[in-house]
N, CA, C and O atoms as a Tripos MOL2 file, in Angstrom:
@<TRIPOS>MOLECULE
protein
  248   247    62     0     0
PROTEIN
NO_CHARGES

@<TRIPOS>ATOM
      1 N          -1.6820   53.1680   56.7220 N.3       1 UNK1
      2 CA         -1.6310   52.6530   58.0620 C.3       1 UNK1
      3 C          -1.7300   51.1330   58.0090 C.2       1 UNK1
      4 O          -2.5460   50.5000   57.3380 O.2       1 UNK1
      5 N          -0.7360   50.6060   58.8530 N.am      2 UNK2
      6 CA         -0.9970   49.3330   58.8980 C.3       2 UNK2
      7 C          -1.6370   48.6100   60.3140 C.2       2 UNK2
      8 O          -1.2290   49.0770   61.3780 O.2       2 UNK2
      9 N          -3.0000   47.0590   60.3830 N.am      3 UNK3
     10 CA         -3.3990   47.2990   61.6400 C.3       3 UNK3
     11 C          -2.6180   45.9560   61.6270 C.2       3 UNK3
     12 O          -1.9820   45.4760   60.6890 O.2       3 UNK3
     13 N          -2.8360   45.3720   63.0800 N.am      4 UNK4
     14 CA         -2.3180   44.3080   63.4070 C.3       4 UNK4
     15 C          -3.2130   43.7190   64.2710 C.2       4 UNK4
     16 O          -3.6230   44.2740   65.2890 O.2       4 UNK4
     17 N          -3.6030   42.3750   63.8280 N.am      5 UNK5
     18 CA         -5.0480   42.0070   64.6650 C.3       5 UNK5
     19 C          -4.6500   40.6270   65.3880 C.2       5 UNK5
     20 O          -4.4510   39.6070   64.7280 O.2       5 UNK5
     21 N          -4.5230   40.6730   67.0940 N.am      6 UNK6
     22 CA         -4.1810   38.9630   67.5680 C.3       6 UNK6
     23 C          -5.3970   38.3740   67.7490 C.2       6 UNK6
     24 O          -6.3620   38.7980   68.3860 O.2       6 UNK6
     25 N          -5.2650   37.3240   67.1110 N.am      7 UNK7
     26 CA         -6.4130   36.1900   67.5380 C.3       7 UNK7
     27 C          -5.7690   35.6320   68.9150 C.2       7 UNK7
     28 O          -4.6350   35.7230   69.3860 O.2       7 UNK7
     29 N          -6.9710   35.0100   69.3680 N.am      8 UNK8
     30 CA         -6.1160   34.6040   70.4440 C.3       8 UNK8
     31 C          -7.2570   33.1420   70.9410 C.2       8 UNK8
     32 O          -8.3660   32.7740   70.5530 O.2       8 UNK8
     33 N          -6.1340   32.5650   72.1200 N.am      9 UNK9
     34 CA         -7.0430   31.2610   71.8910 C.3       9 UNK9
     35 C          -7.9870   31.0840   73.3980 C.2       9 UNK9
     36 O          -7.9630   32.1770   73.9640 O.2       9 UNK9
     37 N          -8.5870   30.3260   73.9970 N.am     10 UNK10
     38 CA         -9.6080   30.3940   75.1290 C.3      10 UNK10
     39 C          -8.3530   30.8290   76.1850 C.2      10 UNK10
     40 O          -8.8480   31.5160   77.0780 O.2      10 UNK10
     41 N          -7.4290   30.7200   76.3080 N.am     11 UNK11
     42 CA         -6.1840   31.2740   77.5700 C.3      11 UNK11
     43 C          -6.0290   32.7290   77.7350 C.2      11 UNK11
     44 O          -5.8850   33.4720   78.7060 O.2      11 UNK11
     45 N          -6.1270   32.9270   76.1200 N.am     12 UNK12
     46 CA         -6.0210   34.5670   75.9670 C.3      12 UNK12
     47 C          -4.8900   34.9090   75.5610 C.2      12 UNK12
     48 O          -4.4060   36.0360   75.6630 O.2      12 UNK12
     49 N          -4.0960   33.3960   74.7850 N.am     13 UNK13
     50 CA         -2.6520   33.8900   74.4800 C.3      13 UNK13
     51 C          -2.8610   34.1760   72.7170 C.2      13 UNK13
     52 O          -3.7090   33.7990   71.9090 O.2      13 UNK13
     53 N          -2.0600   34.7350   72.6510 N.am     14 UNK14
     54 CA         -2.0000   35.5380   70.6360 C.3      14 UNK14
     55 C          -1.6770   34.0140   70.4730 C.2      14 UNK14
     56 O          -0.8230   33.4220   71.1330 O.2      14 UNK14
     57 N          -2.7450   33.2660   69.1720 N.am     15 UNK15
     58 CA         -1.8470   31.9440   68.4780 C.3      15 UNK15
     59 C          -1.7590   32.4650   66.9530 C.2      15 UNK15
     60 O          -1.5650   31.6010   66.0970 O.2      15 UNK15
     61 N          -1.8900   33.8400   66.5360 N.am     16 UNK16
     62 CA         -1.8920   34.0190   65.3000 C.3      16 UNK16
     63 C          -2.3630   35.9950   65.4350 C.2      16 UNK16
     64 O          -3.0690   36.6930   66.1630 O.2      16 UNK16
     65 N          -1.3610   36.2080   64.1230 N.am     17 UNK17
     66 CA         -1.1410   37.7230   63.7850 C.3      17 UNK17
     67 C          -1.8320   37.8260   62.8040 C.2      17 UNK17
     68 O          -1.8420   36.9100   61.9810 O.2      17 UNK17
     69 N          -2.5800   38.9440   62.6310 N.am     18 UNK18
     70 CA         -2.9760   39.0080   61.2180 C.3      18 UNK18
     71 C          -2.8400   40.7610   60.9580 C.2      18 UNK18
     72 O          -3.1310   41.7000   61.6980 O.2      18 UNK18
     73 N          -2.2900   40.7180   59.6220 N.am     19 UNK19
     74 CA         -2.3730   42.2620   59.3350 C.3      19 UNK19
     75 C          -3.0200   42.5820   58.2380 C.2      19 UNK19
     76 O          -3.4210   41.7100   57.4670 O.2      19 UNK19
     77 N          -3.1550   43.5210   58.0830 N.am     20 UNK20
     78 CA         -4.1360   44.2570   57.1880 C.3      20 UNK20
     79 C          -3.2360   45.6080   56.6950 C.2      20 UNK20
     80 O          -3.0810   46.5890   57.4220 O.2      20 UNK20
     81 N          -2.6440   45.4800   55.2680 N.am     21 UNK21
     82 CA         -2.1060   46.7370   55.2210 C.3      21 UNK21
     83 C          -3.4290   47.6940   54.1540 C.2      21 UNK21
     84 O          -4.5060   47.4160   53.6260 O.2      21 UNK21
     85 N          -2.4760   48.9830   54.2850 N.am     22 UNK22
     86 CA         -3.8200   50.1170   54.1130 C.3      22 UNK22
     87 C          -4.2200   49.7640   52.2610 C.2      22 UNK22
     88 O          -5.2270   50.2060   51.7080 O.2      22 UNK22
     89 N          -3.4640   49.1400   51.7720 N.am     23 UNK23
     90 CA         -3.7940   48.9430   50.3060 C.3      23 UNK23
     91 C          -4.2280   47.3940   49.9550 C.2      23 UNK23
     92 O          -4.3470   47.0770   48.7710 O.2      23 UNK23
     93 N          -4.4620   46.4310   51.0040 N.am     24 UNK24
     94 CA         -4.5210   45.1750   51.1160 C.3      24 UNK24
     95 C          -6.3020   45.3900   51.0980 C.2      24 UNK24
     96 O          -6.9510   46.3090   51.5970 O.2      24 UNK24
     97 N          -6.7340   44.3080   50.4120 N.am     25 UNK25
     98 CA         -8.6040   44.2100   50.6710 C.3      25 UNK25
     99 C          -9.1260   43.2860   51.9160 C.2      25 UNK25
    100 O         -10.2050   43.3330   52.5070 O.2      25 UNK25
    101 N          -8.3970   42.7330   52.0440 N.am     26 UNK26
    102 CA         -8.7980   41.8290   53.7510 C.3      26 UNK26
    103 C          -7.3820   41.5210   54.4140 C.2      26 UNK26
    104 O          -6.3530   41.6530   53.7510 O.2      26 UNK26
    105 N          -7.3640   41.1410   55.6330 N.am     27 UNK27
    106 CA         -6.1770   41.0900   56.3290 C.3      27 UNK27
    107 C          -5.8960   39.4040   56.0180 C.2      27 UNK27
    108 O          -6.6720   38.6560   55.4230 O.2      27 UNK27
    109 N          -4.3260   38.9800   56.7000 N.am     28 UNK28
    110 CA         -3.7610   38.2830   56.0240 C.3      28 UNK28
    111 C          -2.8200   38.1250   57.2840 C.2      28 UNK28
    112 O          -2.2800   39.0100   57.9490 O.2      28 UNK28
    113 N          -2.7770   36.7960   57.4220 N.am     29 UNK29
    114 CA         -2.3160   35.6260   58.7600 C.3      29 UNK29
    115 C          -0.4790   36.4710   58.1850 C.2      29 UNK29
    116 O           0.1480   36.5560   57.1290 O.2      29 UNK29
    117 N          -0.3170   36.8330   59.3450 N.am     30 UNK30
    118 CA          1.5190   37.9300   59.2390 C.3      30 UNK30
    119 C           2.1650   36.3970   59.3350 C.2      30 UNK30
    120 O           1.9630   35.4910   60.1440 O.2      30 UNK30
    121 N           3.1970   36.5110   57.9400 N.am     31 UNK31
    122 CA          4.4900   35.9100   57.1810 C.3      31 UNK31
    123 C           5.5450   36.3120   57.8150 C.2      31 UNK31
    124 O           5.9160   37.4020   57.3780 O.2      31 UNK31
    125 N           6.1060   35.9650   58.5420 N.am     32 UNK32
    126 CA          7.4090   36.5640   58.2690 C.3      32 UNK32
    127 C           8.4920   36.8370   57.3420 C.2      32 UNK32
    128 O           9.3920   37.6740   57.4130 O.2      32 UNK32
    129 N           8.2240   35.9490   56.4410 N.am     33 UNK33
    130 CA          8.6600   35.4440   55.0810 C.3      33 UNK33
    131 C           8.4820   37.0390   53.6240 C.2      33 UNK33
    132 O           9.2590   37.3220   52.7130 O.2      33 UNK33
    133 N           7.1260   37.7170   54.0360 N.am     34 UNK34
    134 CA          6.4520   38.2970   53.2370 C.3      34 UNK34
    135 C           6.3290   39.6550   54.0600 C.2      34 UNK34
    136 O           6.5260   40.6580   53.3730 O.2      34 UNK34
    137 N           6.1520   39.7890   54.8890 N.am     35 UNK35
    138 CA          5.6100   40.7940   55.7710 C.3      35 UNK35
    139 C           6.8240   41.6210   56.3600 C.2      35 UNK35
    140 O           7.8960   41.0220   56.2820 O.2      35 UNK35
    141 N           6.8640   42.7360   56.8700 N.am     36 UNK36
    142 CA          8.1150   43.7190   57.3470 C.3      36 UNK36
    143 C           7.1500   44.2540   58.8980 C.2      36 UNK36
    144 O           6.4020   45.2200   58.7460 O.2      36 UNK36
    145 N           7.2140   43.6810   60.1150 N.am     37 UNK37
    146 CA          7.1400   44.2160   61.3400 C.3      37 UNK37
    147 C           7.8970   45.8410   61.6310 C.2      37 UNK37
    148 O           9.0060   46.2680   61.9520 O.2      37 UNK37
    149 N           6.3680   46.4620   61.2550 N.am     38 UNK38
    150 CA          7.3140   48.3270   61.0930 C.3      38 UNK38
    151 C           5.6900   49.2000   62.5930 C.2      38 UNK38
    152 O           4.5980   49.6690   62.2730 O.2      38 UNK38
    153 N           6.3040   49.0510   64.0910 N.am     39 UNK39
    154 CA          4.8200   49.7620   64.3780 C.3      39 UNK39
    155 C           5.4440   51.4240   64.4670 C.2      39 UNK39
    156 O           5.0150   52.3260   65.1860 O.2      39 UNK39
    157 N           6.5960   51.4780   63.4800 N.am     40 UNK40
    158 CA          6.7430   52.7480   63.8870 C.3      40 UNK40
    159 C           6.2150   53.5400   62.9730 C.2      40 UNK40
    160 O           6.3030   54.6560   63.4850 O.2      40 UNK40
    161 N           5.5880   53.6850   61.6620 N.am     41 UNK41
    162 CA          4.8960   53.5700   60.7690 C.3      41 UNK41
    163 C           3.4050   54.0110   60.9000 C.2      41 UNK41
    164 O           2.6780   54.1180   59.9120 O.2      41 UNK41
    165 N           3.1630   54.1550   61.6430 N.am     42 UNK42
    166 CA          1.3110   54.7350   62.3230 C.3      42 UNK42
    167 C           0.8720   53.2790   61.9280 C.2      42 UNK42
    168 O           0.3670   52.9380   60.8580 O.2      42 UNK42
    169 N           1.1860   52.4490   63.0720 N.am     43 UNK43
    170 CA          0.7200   51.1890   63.1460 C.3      43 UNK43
    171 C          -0.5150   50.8830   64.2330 C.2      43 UNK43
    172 O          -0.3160   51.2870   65.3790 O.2      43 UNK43
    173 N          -1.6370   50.2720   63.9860 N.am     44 UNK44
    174 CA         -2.7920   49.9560   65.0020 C.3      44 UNK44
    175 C          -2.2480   48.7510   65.6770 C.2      44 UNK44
    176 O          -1.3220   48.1770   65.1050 O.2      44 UNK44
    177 N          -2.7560   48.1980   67.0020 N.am     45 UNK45
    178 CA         -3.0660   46.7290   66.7890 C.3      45 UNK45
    179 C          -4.7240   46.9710   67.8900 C.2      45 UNK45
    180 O          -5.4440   47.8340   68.3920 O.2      45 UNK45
    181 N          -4.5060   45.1080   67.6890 N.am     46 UNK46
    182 CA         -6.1900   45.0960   67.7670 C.3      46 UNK46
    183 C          -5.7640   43.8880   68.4750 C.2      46 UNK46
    184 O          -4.7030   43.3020   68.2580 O.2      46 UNK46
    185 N          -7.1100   43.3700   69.7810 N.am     47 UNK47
    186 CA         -7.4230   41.8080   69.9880 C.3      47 UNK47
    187 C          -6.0870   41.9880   71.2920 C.2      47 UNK47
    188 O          -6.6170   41.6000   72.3330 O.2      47 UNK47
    189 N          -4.8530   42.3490   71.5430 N.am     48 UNK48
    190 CA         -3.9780   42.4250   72.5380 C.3      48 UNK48
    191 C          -3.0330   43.2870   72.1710 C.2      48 UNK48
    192 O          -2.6840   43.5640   71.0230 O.2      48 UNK48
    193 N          -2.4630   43.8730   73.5900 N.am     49 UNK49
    194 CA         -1.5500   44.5200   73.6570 C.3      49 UNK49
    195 C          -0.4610   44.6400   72.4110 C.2      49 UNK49
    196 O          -0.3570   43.6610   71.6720 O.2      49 UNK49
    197 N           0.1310   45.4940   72.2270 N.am     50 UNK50
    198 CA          1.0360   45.6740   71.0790 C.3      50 UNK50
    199 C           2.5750   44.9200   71.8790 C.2      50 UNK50
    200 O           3.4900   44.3190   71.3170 O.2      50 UNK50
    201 N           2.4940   45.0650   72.5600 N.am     51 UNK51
    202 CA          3.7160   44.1260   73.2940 C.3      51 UNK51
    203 C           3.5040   42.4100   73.4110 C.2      51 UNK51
    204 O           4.3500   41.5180   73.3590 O.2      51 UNK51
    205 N           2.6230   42.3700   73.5170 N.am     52 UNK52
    206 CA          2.2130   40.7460   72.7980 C.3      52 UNK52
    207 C           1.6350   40.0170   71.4570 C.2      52 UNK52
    208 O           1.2370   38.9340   71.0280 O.2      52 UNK52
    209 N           1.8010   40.9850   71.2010 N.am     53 UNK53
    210 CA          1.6920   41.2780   69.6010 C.3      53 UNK53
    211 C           3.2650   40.9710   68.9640 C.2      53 UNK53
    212 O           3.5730   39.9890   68.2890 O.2      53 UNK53
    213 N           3.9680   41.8540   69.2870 N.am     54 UNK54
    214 CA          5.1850   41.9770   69.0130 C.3      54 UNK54
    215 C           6.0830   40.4770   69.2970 C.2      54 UNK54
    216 O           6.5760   39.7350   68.4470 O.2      54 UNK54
    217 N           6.0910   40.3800   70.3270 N.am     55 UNK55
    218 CA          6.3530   39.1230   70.9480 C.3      55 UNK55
    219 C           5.8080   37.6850   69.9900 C.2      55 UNK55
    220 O           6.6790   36.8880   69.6410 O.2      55 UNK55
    221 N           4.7740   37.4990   69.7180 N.am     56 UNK56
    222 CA          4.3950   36.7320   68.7980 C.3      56 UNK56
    223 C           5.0710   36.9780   67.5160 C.2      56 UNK56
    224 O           5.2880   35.8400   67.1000 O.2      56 UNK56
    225 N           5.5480   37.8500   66.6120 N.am     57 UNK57
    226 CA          5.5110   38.2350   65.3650 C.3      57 UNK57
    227 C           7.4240   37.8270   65.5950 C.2      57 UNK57
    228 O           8.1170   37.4360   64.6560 O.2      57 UNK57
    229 N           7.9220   38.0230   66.9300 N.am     58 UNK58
    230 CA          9.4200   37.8050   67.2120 C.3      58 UNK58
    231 C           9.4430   35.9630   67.1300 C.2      58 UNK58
    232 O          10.3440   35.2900   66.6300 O.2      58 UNK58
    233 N           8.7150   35.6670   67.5020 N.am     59 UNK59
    234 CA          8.7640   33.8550   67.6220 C.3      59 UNK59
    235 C           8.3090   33.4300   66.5880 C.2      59 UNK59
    236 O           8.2810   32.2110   66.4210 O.2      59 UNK59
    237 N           7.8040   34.3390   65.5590 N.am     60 UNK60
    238 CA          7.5110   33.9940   64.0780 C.3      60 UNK60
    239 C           8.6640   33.9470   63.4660 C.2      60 UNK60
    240 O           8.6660   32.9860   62.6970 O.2      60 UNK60
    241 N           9.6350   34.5250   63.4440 N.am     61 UNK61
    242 CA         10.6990   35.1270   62.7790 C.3      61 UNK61
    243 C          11.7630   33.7590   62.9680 C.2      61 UNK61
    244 O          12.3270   33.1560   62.0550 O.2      61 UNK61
    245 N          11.8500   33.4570   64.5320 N.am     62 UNK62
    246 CA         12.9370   32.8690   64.8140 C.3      62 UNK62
    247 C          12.7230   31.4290   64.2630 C.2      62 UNK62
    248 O          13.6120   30.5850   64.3770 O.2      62 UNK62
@<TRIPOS>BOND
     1     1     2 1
     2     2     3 1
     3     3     4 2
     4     3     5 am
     5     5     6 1
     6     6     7 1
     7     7     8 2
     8     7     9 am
     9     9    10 1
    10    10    11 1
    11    11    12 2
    12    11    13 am
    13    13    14 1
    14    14    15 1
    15    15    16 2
    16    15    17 am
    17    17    18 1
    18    18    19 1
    19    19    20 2
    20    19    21 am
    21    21    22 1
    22    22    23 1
    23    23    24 2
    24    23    25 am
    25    25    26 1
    26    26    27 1
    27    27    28 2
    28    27    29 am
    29    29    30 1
    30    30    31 1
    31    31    32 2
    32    31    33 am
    33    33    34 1
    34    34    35 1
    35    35    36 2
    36    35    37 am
    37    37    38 1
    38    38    39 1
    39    39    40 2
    40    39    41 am
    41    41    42 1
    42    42    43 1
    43    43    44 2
    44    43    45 am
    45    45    46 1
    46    46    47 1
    47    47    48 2
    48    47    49 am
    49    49    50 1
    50    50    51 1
    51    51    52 2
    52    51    53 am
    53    53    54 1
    54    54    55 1
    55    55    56 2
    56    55    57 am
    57    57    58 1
    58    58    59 1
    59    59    60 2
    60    59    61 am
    61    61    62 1
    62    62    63 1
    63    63    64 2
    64    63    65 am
    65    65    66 1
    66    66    67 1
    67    67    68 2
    68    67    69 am
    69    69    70 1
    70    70    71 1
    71    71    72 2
    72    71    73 am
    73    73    74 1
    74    74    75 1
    75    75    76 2
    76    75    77 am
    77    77    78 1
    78    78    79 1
    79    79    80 2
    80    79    81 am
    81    81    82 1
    82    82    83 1
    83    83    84 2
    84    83    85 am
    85    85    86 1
    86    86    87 1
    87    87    88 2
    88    87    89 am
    89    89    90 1
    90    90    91 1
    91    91    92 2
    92    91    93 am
    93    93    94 1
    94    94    95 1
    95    95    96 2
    96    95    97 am
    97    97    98 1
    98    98    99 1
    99    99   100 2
   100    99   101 am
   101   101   102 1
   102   102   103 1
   103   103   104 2
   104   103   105 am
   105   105   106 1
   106   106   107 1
   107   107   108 2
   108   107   109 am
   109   109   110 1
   110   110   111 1
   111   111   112 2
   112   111   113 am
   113   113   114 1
   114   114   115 1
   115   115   116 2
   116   115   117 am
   117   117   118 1
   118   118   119 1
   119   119   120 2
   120   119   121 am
   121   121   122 1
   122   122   123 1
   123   123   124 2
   124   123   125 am
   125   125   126 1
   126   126   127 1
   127   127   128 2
   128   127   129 am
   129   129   130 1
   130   130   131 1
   131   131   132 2
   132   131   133 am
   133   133   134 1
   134   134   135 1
   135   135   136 2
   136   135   137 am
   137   137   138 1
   138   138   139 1
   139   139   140 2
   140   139   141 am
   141   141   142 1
   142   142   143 1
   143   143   144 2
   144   143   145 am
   145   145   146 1
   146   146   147 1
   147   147   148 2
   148   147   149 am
   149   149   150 1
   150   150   151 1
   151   151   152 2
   152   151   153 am
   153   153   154 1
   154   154   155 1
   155   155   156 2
   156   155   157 am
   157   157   158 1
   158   158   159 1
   159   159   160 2
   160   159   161 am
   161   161   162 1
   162   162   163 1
   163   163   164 2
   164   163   165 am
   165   165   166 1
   166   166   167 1
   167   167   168 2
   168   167   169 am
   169   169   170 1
   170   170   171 1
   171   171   172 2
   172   171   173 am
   173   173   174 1
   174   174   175 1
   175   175   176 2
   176   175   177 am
   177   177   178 1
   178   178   179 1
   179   179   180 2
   180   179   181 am
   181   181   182 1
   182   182   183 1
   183   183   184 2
   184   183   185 am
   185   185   186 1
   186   186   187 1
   187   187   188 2
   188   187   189 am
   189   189   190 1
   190   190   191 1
   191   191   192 2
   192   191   193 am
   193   193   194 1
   194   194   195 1
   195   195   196 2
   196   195   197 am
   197   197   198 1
   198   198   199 1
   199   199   200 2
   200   199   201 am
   201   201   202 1
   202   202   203 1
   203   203   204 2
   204   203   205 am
   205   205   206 1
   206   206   207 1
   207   207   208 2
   208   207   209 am
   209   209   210 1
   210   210   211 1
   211   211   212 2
   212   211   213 am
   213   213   214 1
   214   214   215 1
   215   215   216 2
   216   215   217 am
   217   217   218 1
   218   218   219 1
   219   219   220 2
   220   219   221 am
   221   221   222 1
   222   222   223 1
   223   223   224 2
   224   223   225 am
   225   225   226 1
   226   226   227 1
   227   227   228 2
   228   227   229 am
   229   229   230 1
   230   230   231 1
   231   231   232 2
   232   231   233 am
   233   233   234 1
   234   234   235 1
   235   235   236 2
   236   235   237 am
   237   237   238 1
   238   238   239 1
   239   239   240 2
   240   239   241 am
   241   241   242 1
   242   242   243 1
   243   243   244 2
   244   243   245 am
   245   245   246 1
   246   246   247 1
   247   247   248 2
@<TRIPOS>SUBSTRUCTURE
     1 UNK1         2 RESIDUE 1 A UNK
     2 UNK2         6 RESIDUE 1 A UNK
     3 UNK3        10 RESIDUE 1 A UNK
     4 UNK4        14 RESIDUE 1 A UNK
     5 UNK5        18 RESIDUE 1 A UNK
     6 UNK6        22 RESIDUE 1 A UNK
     7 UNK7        26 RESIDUE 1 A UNK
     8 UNK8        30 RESIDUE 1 A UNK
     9 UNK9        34 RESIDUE 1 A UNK
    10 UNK10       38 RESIDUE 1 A UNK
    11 UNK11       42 RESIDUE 1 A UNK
    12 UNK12       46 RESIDUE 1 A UNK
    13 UNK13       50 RESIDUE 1 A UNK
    14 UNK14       54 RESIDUE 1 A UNK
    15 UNK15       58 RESIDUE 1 A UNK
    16 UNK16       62 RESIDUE 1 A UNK
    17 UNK17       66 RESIDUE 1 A UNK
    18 UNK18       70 RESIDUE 1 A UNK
    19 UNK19       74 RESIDUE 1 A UNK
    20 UNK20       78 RESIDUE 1 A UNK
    21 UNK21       82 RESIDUE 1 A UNK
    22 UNK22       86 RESIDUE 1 A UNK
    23 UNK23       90 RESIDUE 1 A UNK
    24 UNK24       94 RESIDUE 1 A UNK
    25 UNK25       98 RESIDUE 1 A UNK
    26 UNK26      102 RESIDUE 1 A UNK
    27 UNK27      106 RESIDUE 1 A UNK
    28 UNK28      110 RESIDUE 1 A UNK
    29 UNK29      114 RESIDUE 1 A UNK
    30 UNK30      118 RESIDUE 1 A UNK
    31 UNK31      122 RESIDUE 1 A UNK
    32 UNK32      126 RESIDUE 1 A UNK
    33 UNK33      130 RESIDUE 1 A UNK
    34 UNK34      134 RESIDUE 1 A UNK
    35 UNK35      138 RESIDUE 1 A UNK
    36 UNK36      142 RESIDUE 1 A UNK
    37 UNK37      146 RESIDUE 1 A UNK
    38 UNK38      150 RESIDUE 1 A UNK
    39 UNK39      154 RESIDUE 1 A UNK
    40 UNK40      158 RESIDUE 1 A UNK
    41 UNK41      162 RESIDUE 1 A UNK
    42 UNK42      166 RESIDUE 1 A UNK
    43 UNK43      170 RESIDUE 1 A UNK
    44 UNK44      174 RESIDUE 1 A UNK
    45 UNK45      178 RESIDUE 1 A UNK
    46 UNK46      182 RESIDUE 1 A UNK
    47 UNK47      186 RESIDUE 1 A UNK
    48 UNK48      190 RESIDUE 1 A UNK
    49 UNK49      194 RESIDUE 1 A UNK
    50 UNK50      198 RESIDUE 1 A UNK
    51 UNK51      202 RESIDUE 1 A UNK
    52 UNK52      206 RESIDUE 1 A UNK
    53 UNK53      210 RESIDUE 1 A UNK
    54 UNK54      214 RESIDUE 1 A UNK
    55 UNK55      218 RESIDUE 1 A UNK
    56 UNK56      222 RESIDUE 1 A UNK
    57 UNK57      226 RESIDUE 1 A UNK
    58 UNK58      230 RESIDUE 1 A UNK
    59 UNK59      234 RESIDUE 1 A UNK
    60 UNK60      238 RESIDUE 1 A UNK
    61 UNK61      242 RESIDUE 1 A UNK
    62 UNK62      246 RESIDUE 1 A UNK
């Protein structure tokens, strides 16, 4: 399982993703570079909505 954790800043907007995959020992600021955005996968998230989650991890990419 992979989780997906937003930090977020005093507004309450996500300024950073962090994931944690199930074989990883601590979670880890999401790469786009390194990382594969899969929540179809029995994916968690944590800290906000998975739709603003997503949204962040899309403006990572671009």
């Amino acid at each position: 399982m992979t989780y997906y954790i937003a930090e977020l800043d005093e507004t309450q907007q996500v300024i950073a993703v962090w994931i944690k995959e199930k074989t990883a020992r601590a979670p880890r600021v999401f790469d786009p570079r390194k990382h594969i955005f899969d929540d179809a996968a029995g994916a968690e998230f944590f800290g906000a909505p998975k739709e603003k989650i997503r949204n962040w991890i899309a403006r990572a990419k671009a």
